[in-house]
N, C-alpha and C positions, 0 to 999 in steps of 0.2 A: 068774613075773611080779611078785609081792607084791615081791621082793628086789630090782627094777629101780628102783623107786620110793619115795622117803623115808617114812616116817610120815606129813609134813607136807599132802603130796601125797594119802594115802587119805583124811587127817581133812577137806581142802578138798573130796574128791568126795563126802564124806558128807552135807558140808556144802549142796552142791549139791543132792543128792537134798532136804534138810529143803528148803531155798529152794523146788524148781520145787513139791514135794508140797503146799507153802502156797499157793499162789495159782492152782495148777491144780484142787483139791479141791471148790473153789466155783464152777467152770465151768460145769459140766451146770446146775446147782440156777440158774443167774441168770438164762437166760430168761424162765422161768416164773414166778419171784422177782417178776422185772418188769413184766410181766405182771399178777401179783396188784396190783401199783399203779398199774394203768392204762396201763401204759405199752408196749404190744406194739409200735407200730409204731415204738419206741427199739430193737430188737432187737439190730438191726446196727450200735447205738453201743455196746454193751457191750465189745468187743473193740477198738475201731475208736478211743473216746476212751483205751483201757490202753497200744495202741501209739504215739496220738499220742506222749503225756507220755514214754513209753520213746523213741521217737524225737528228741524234743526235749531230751531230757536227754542225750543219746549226748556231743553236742563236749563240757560239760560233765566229763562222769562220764572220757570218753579224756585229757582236757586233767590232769585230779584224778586219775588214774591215773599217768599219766607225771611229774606233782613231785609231790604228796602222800603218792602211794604207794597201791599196791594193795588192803593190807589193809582200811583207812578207807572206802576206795569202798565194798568188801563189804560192811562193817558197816552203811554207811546206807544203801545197795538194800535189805538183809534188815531191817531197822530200819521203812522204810516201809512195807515189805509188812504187818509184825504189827499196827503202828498202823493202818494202813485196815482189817484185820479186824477189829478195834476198833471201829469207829465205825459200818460198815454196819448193827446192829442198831440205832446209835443213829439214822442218817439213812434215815427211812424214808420219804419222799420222791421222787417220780420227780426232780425238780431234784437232789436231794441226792445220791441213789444213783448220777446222771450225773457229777455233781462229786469224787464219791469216786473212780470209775473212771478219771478224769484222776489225783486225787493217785496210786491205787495205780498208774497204770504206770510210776510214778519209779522204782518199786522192780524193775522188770528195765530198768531205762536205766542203771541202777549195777552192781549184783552180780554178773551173767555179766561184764559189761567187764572189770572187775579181775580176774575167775578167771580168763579166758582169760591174761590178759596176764602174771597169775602163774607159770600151767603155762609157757607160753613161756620162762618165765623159768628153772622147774626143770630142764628136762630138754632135752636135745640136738638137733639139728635132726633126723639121722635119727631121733628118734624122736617128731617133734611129734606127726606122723598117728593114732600111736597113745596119745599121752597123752590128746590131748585128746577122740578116740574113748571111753578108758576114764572120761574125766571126762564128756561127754556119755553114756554110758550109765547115770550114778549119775542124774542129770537124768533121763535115758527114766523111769529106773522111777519117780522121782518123780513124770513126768507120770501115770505109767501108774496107780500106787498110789494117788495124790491123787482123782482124780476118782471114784475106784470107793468110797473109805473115804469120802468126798465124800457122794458118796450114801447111803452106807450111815447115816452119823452121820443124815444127811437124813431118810432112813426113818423111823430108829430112836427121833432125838432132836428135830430139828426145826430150823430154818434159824439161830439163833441160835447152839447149839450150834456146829453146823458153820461158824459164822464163827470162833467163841473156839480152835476146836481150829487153823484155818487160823495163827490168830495165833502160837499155842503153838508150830507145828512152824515158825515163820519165826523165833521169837524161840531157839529151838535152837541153829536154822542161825546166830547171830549167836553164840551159848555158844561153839559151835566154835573160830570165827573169832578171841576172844581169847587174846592171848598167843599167837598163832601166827605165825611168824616173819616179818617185810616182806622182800622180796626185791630192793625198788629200792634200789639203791647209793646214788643221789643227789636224795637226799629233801628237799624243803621243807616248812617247817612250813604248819600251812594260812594263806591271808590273803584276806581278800575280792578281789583284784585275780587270785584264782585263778577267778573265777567272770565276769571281764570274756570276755569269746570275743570273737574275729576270727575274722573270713571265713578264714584259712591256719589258724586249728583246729577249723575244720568239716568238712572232708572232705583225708582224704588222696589223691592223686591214683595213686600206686602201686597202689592196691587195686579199681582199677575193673573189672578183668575180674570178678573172682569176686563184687563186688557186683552189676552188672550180671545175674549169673547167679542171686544170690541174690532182689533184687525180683522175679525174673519165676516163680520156685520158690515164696516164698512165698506170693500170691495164692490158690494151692493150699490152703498150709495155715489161711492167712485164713477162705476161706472155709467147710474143714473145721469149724473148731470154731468158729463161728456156728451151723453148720445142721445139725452131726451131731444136737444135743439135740433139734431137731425131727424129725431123719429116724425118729430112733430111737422118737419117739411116732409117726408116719405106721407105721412098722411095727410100730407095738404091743408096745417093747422095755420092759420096766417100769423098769430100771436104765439110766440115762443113760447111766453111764458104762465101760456097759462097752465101746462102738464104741472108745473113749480106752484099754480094758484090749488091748483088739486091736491095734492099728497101733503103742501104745507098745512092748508087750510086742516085736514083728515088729519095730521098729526095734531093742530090745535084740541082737537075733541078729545085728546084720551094722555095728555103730556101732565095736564093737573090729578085727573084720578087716577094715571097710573102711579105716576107717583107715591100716590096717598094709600095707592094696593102695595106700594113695595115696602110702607112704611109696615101697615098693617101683617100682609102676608108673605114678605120675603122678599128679596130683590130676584132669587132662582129662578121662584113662583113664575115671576113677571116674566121673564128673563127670555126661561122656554118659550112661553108662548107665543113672544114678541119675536124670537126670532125661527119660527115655525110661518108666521105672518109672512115673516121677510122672505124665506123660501118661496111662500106659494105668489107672492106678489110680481114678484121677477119672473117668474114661468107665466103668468099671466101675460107680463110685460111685452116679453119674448117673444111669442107668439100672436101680439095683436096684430089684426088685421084691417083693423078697423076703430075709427073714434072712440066707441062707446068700447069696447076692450081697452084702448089704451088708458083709460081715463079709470076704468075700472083699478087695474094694475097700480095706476098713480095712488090712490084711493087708500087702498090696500098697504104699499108700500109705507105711507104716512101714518097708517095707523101699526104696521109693525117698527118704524124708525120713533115714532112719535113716545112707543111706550120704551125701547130701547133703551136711547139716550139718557134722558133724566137720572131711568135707573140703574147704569152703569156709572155714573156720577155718584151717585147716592152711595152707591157702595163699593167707591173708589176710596171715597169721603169715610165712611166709616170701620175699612181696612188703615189707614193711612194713621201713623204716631201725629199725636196734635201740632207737635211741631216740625213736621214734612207735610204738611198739606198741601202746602204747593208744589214738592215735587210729587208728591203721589198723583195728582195730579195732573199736573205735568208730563210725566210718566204714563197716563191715560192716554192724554192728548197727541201723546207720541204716538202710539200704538193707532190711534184715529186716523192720522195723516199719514202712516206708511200704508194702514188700508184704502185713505179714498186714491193715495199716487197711485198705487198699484193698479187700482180698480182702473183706473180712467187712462194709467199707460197702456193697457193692457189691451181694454175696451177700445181705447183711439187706435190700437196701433192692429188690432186684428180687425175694425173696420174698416177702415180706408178706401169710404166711399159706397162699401157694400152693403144694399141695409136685405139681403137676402143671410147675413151674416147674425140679423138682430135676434133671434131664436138661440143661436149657440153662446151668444155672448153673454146675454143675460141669464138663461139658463144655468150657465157655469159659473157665474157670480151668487143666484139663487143658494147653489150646491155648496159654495160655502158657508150660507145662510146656518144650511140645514147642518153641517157639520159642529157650528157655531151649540144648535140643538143638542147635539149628539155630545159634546162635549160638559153641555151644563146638567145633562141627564146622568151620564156615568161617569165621569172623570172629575168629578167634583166633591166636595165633602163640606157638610154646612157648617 
């Protein structure tokens, strides 16, 4: 498999990994964060303001992908992330530390945009499912690694610490990224009149199904990571992050051959079953009462988000005119970030404190899993 794939292509999934390891690392630690500044009942704006700004920056970042060119996007998504870990030691503030959460989700409204659009770029249609599986799995482990090394600096070193190292492994991922080859043929230099948007480069309309499928998928994971850091104190987990070492790690197992199933059998194929998965994971969730339940749930969740993802990309990618790639994409990525707001406003804002609540919440995030189901079964045409 190494020989399938350029140099160019492993350095950008490495790259990948430093990006998600950055900004996921500080997850688990920022409720509590927040918390210590008075501010618990902001819970469920922690997640909720990172994907607005990621959402809102999407036409943007797909618009600056397709003339500017791919590389450029990457470098200022990963560029923003290091600079907002920067500055949370300095904004210590409930106002402030709300304010920063909006600048940091600029920084995944640019950087997956342009990676997606580039792999599209390197390698062949049969084999999109599986590239961008193997580039999403360098991501899994960064989610997986970040939160656990997250904590651990946390322990060890103390909250500041673990912001500077956040920075460190973003300003990496940007090391990578220079001098590495642009792949758009037909490149504009930048100009402000790049950053005018129209309504026709907000949403591409090719890409409706799998968005569609996407909003109602990630609600799920919205509201995962809002309330795992709570669940995991309700069960008396000491390490935050490891519910995040569980379901990443389980999504590693099945992101390269689902892929490689959607190339072969369909991305619907996959699609159902992946989000059939999501359903029963969250009812699982829901309802644990215990360690070896919750951890189950996690497990579960990873291997329906793990097959999910990739191939919702895959066949975003392959709906998408060759020269919208970026906003069809883009255009995905929208539709991602109004499900995880939603999930995590939702979920933060119906907890508030009560984890006798944690059964209806997930449960009702589950149910749009399954809706997600019901939609790819009948409402669909191949």
């Amino acid at each position: 498999m190494l020989k399938r794939y350029s140099k160019n292509f492993w350095l950008l999934s490495f790259s990948s990994y430093l990006f998600f390891s950055s900004f996921t690392m500080i997850i688990p630690e920022l409720p509590a964060y927040l918390s210590r500044m008075g501010g618990e009942e902001y819970i469920g704006l922690i997640i909720a303001l990172f994907t607005l700004t990621a959402g809102i920056s999407r036409p943007f970042s797909g618009k600056l992908t397709d003339k500017w060119g791919r590389i450029p996007v990457m470098v200022v998504g990963a560029m923003v992330s290091g600079i907002a870990a920067l500055l949370y030691p300095v904004l210590i503030t409930v106002p402030g530390f709300l304010l920063l959460r909006l600048f940091h989700g600029f920084s995944t409204g640019f950087k997956p945009t342009g990676t997606s659009a580039i792999i599209a770029d390197m390698v062949p249609a049969n084999r999109r499912g599986e590239a961008l599986g193997i580039s999403s799995f360098f991501g899994s482990i960064g989610m997986a690694s970040g939160p656990a090394i997250g904590s651990w600096i946390y322990l060890e070193f103390g909250i500041n610490t673990l912001f500077y190292a956040s920075a460190a492994f973003a300003f990496a991922s940007v090391g990578i990224l220079i001098g590495m080859k642009e792949t758009l043929a037909d490149r504009s230099p930048f100009s402000l009149s790049m950053l005018k948007i129209k309504r026709s480069d907000i949403y591409e309309p090719t890409v409706l199904t799998p968005s569609v499928v996407m909003i109602l998928t990630t609600l799920a994971f919205g509201t995962v990571i809002t309330l795992a850091p709570d669940f995991s104190d309700f069960l008396h987990i000491k390490n935050r992050g490891l519910f995040f070492i569980v379901f990443t790690s389980s999504s590693l197992l099945v992101r390269v051959i689902g892929g490689q199933l959607s190339d072969r059998f369909g991305r619907r194929s996959v699609l159902r079953f992946s989000t059939l998965i999501l359903f029963v994971s969250m009812t699982v969730l829901g309802f644990s009462t215990d360690t070896h339940q919750f951890f189950t749930g996690a497990f579960l969740f990873g291997i329906g988000y793990g097959l999910n993802s990739p191939t919702l990309f895959a066949w975003t990618i392959d709906l998408s005119p060759e020269a919208k790639r970026g906003k069809g994409v883009a255009t995905l990525f929208i539709f991602l970030e109004v499900g995880i707001g939603l999930g995590a406003l939702i979920s933060g804002t119906v907890y508030q404190g009560h984890p006798e609540r944690f059964p209806l919440i997930f449960g009702t995030a589950g149910l749009f899993s399954f809706l997600a189901f019901l939609y790819l079964q009948f409402f669909t045409r191949k």
